[in-house]
N, C-alpha and C positions, 0 to 999 in steps of 0.2 A: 070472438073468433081469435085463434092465438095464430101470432106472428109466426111465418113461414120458418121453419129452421135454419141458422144460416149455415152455407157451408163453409166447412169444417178442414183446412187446409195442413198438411205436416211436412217440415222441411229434412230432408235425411242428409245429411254433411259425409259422406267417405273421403276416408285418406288412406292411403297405403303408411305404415310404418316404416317402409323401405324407402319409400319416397321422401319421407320423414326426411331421416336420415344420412341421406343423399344431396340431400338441400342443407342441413348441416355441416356435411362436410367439406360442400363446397363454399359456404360461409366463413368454414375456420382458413380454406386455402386462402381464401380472399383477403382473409385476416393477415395471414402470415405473410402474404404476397407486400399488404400497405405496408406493414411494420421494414419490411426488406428493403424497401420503396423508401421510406421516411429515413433506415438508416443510412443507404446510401445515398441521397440527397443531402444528409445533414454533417456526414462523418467528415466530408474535406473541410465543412466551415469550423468544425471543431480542429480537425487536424491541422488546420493553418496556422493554428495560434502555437503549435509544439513546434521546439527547433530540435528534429531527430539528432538522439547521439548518434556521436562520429566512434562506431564502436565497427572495427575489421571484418568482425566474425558473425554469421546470422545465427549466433547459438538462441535456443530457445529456452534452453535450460536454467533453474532458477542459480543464482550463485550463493554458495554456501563460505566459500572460504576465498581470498585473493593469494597472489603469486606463493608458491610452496617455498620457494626459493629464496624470499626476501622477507626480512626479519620487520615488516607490518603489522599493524593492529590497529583494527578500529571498532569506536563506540557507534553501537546503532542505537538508539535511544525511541522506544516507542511510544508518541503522549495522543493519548486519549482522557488524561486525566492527571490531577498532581500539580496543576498549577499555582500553589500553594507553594511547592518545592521546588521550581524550577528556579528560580533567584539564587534558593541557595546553592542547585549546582551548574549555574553558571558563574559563580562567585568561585566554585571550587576549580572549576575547567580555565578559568580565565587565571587564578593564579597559580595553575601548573604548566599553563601554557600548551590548554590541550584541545583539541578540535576534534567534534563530534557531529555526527548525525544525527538531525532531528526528525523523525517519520513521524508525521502530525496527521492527526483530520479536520476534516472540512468542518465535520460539526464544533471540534473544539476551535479550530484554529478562527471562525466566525464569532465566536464569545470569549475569547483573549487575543487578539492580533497585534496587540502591543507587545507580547510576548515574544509571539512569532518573530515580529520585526526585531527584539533583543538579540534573538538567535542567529540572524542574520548582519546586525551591526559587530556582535562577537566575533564572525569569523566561522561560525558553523554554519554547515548544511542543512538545510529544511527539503525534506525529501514529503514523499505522498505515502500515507499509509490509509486512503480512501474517504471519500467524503464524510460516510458515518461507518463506523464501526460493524457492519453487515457481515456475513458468513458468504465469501465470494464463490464456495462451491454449492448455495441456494439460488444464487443469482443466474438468470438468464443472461443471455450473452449479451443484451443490449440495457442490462441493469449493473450488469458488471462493466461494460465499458462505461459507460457515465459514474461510475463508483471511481473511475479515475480522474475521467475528464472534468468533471464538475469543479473536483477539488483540485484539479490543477490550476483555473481559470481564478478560482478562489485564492491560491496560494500566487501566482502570477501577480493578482492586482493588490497585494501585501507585500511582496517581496523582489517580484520583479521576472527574476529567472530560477525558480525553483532546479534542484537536481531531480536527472529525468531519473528518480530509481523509486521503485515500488515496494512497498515492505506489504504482504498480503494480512490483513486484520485476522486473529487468532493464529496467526500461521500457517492456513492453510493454502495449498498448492497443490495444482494439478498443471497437465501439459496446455489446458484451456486458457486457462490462468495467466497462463506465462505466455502465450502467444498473447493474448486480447495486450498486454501490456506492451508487447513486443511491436505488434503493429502503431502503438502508440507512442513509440519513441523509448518505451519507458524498459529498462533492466530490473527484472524482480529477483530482490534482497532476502534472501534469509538468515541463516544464523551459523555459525558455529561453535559458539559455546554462549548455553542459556543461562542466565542469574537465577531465573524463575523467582525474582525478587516482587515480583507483583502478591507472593505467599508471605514478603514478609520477612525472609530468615533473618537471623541475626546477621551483624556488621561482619564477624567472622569468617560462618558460612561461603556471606558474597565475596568475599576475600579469594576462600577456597577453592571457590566454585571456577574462577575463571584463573588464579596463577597455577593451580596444578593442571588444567588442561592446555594454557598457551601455545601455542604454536605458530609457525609465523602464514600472515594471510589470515590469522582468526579475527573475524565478526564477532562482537561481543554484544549479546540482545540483553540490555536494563529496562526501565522505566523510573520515571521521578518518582520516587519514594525515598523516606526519612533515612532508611539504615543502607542504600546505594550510596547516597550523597556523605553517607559516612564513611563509608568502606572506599568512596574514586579514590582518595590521598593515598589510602595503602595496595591499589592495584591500581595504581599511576606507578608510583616508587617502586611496588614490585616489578612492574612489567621493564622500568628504564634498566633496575639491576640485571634483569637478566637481556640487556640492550634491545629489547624492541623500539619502533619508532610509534608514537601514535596521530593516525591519521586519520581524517573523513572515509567515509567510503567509497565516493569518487575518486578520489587520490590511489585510494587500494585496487581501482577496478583499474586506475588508468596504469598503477604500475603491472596490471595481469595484462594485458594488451599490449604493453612495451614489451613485455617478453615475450608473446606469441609471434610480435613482429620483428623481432630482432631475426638476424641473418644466423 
C-alpha cells in the first residue's frame, strides 16, 4: 500500500522595491546622524588640546604672501621625505643664521622624531602639513579634520607647542579646507613663490626661481633635496643684498596682523 502523499507546502516572500529602499535610506540618515553625533561628542576633547591663535581677523582665506609693506621673507620647507638631507640643511640655516618653517607629517614625523626635535632645538618652526600625505579635497570632512588633529597631538608630544599653521598636502585648497583648519585654531599657508625643487632643477634654476620673483611678504615653498641645500647660501646672500629679513612664517603672519592693527 503506498504511503499517503505528504502535503506539499510553498513559502511566497513579497517586498516592495520601494520599501527596499526606503528602509535604506533611512539607514544611511541614521548613519549620518551617529557619525554627527560622534563628532560632535568628540571635537571639544580634541579641541581642548589646541591653544587657538590670538589672530584679530576671522579671515578664512588661505595666506599666500605676508605684510606688502615690509621687506620679509620666509622659508616654508615641506618634508614628507628627504631625511637624509635634512642635517645638511640645517647645518646650512644654522650658519647663516636663518629660521625656517618646518611643515612635516605625521607619517614621517612618527619614523624620524629625533629630527623633528632638531628642528625645534635649532630655532625653527615645525608647523602641520597632515598626518599622511592625503589629497584633503578626497577627504570627508571628518577625515580631513583628523588629517590635522591626529598630527597635531603627534607633533604636541615631540615638541611641545607646534605653530597652529597648516600647509595643505599637494597644495591643494579650497574654502572647506581652510575653514575645517580655521575652526581648529590652525591658519592655512601657501605659497608665493614655488622652487618646484621636488623636479630636481639644477642649483642655478633654484637660485632663479625665487631671487627674480622676491618681493617682500614672499613665502618661499622648497623641500629637503640635494641641489635646494645648495642653492640656501646663494638665496640667503641674495635675498640679504637686496636687504630682506628672513623669517619663520609666524613671525611673517604676526608682522601682517601688526599692521592691520595699527591705528
Amino acid at each position: 500500500m503506498r504511503p499517503e502523499p505528504r502535503e506539499k507546502r510553498f513559502w511566497i516572500i513579497c517586498f516592495s522595491l520601494q520599501d527596499v529602499w526606503q528602509r535604506l535610506g533611512i539607514l544611511t540618515l541614521f548613519s549620518i546622524w551617529l557619525a554627527s553625533l560622534l563628532l560632535a561628542v568628540t571635537l571639544p576633547y580634541w579641541r581642548s588640546s589646541i591653544e587657538v591663535m590670538g589672530l584679530s581677523s576671522p579671515n578664512v582665506d588661505p595666506v599666500y604672501r605676508g605684510d606688502p609693506s615690509k621687506p620679509y621673507v620666509s622659508f616654508a620647507i615641506n618634508v614628507d621625505w628627504g631625511q637624509e638631507v635634512l642635517p645638511a640643511m640645517f647645518d646650512v640655516l644654522r650658519d647663516h643664521d636663518v629660521k625656517g618653517t618646518f611643515f612635516v607629517t605625521g607619517r614621517w614625523a612618527r619614523l624620524y622624531p629625533d629630527l623633528v626635535r632638531q628642528m625645534v632645538q635649532a630655532g625653527h618652526e615645525v608647523a602641520n602639513h597632515g598626518m599622511q600625505h592625503h589629497h584633503p579635497k578626497e577627504l570627508g570632512d571628518w577625515e580631513l579634520t583628523m588629517l590635522l588633529l591626529e598630527n597635531h597631538r603627534l607633533l604636541t608630544s615631540l615638541v611641545g607647542k607646534p605653530a597652529l599653521l597648516f600647509a595643505p598636502p599637494y597644495g591643494e585648497v579650497d574654502r572647506r579646507i581652510v575653514q575645517t583648519a580655521r575652526n581648529l585654531g590652525y591658519r592655512t599657508v601657501m605659497w608665493t613663490i614655488d622652487t618646484i625643487d621636488w623636479q630636481e632643477p639644477s642649483v642655478e634654476t633654484t637660485m632663479q626661481r625665487v631671487l627674480s620673483k622676491v618681493q617682500n611678504g614672499a613665502i618661499v615653498l622648497m623641500h629637503p633635496k640635494p641641489n635646494t641645500v645648495k642653492a640656501l647660501p646663494g638665496i640667503i646672500e641674495g635675498l640679504r643684498r637686496q636687504n630682506f629679513q628672513i623669517v619663520p612664517v609666524g613671525k611673517l603672519l604676526e608682522e601682517s596682523e601688526a599692521n592691520i592693527l595699527a591705528p
